[in-house]
N, C-alpha and C positions, 0 to 999 in steps of 0.2 A: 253502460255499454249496451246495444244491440244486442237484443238476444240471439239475432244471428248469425252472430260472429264471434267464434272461437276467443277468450282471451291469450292472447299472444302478443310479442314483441313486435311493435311496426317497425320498419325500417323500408331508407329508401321513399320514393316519391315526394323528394323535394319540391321539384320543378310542380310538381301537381296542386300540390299544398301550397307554395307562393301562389301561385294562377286564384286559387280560393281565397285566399287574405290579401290578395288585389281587389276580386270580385268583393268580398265583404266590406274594404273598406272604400269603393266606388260609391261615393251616394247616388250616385247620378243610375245605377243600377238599380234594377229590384229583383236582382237574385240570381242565380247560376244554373245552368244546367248540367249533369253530371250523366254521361252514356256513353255507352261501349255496351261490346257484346258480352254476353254470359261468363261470369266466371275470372272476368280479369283485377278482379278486387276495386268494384266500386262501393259496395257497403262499407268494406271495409277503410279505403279511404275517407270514404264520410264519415265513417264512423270514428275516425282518429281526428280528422277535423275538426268535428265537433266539441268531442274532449278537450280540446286545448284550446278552443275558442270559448268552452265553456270555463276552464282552468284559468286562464291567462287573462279576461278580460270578465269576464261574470257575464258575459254575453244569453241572452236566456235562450234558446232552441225548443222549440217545437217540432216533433218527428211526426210525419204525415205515409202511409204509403197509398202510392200512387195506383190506383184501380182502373179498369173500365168503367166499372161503378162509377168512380169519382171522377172521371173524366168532364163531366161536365159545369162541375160545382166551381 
């Protein structure tokens, strides 16, 4: 898990979580964007996504965060 994110029960955001296991399985994509403003639980839905994509499918993830720094790489 995210060391960011409290362990707790997810629930809710279904419709969000389909939208991401469409995206994942689009080959025709290379990847998703995930934004909103402060606070509305975007780690945290990532961070559920994740687990179950890593659960369910042996999918490997790589966790990146996104800098200014690293803005240009």
């Amino acid at each position: 898990m995210h060391p960011d994110v409290a362990s707790v029960q997810f629930v809710g955001r279904q419709l969000e979580l389909s939208a991401l296991n469409h995206a994942l399985a689009d080959h025709a994509a290379s990847g998703a964007v995930l934004c909103g403003p402060p606070g509305v639980g975007k780690t945290a839905l990532m961070t559920e996504f994740v687990s179950r994509c890593e659960a369910d499918s042996g999918v490997a993830v790589v966790r990146v965060n996104a800098t200014r720094g690293l803005s240009d790489v």
